[in-house]
VOROVEX-932184 format. One record per residue (C-alpha): x, y, z. Coordinates in Angstrom, 1 decimal, always signed. Example, Ala and Ser with C-alpha at 12.3 -4.5 7.8 and 13.67 -1.06 7.14 Angstrom:
X, Y, Z
+12.3, -4.5, +7.8;
+13.7, -1.1, +7.1;
// end
This chain:
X, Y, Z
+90.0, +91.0, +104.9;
+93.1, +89.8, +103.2;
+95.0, +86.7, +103.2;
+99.0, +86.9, +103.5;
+100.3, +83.3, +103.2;
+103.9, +83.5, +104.8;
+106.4, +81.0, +103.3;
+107.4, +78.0, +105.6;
+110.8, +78.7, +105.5;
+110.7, +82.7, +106.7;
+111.9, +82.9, +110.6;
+109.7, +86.3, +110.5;
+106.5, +87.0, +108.4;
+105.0, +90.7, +108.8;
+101.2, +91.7, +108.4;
+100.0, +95.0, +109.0;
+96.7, +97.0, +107.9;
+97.2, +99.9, +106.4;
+98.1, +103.1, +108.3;
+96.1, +105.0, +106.0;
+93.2, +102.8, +106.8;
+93.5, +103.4, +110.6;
+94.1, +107.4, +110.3;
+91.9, +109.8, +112.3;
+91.6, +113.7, +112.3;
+91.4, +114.9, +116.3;
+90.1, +118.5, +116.5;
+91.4, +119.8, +119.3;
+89.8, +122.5, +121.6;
+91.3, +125.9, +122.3;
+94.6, +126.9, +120.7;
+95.7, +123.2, +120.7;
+96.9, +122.0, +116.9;
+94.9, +119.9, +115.1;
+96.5, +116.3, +114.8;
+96.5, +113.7, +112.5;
+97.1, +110.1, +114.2;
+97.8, +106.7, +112.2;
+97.9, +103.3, +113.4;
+99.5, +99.6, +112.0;
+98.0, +97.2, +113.5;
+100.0, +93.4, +112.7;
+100.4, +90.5, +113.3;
+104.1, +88.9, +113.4;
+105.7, +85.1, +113.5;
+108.3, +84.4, +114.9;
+110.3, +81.6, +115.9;
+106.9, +79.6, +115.5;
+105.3, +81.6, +118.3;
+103.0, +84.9, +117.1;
+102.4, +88.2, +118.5;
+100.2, +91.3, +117.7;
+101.4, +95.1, +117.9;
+100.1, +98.6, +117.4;
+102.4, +101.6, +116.4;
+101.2, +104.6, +116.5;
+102.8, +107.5, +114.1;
+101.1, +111.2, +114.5;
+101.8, +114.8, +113.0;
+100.1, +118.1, +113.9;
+98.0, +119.3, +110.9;
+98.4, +123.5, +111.7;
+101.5, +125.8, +110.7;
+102.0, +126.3, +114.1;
+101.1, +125.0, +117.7;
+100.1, +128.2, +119.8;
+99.3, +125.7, +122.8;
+102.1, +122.6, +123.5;
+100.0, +121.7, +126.0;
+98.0, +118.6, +127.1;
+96.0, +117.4, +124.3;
+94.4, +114.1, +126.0;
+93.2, +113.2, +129.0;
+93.7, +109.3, +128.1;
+95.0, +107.5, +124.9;
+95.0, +103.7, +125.6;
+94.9, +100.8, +123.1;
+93.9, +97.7, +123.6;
+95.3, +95.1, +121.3;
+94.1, +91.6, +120.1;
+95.4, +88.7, +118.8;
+92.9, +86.6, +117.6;
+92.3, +83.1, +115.6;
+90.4, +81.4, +113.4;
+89.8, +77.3, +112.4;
+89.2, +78.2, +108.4;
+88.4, +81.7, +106.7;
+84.8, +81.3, +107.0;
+85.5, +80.0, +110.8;
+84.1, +81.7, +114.3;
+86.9, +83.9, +115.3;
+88.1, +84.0, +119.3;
+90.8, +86.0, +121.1;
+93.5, +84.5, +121.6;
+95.0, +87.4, +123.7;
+95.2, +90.9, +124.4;
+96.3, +93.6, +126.2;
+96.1, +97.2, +127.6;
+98.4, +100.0, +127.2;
+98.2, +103.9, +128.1;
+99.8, +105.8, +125.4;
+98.4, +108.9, +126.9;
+102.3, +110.2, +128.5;
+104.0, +109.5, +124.8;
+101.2, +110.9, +122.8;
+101.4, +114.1, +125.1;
+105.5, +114.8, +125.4;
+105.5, +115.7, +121.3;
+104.0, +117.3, +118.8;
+104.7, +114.5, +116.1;
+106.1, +111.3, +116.4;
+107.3, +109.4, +112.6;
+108.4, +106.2, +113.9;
+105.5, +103.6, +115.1;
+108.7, +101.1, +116.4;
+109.0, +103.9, +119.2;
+105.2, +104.0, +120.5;
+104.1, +100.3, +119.9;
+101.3, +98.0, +122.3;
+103.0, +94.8, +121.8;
+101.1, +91.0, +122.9;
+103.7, +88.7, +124.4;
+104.2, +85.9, +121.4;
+101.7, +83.0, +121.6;
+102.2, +79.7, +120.9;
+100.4, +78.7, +117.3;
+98.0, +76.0, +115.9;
+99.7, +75.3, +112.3;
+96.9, +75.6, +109.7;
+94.7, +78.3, +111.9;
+94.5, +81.9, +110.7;
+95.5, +84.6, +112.9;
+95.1, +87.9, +112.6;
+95.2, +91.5, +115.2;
+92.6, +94.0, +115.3;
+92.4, +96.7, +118.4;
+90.4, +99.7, +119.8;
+91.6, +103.0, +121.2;
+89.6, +104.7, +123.7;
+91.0, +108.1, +124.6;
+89.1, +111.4, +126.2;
+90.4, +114.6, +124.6;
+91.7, +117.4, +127.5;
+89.0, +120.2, +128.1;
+87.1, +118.0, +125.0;
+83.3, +117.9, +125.8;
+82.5, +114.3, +124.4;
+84.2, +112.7, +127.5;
+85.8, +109.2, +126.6;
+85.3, +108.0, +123.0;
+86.3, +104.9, +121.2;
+87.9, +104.2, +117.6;
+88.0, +101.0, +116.6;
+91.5, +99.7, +114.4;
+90.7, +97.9, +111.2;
+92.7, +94.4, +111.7;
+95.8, +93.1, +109.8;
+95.3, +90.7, +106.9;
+94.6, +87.0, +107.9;
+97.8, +85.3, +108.2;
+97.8, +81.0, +107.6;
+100.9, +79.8, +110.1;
// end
């Protein structure tokens, strides 16, 4: 895991993992396209108080979508915000969250902004010298999919010293 050191004197500091990190290929059944999903998972300071988010950015991988329909069933993340003493320190949770994504990732066939469909922790209160960092798991169960509900679990954003 990284380490971002935000400067003192920034009101905001930003870290995310990768997208490309958290990307997954869902085959769908049927006529139903093929679509790529990608997910930043980070941590942000603010006003001395810090809060985890996960956008999520996806694009149908075919020429063409034969069948607009329903692709899932369910599509909810669950984001956490969690802490540690030192970097070598036992990590706990310091929040999280549910969301169901599963309306938003059905109305479109591709959505390029992660702003737009974002799970977002209200801002905690810090410990100045701890390490935070956000991590988060997506269950979801595919429509007319026969593996019933499955899980992906996000790779976290870098550790961040506040």
């Amino acid at each position: 895991m990284l380490i971002a050191t935000p400067t003192a004197t920034a009101s905001e500091a930003l870290t995310c993992a990768d997208t490309e990190v958290n990307s997954k290929d869902f085959d769908l059944p049927g006529k139903k396209p093929a679509t790529e999903v990608h997910a930043e998972v980070c941590t942000e300071k603010v006003d001395g108080k810090i809060h985890a988010s996960v956008g999520f950015t996806w694009q149908i991988l075919d020429d063409q979508a034969l069948d607009q329909g329903q692709r899932w069933d369910s599509f909810t993340v669950t984001p956490r915000l969690k802490t540690r003493p030192s970097k070598d320190g036992t990590e706990t949770v310091a929040a999280q969250m549910r969301c169901d994504l599963t309306k938003k990732l059905n109305s479109t066939l591709a959505n390029a902004d992660a702003e737009s469909v974002t799970c977002g922790l209200p801002a905690q209160n810090i410990t100045p010298g701890s390490l935070y960092f956000a991590d988060a798991s997506v269950t979801f169960t595919i429509h007319d999919g026969k593996e019933g509900m499955e899980k992906w679990e996000l790779t976290g954003s870098p550790l961040a010293i506040v």
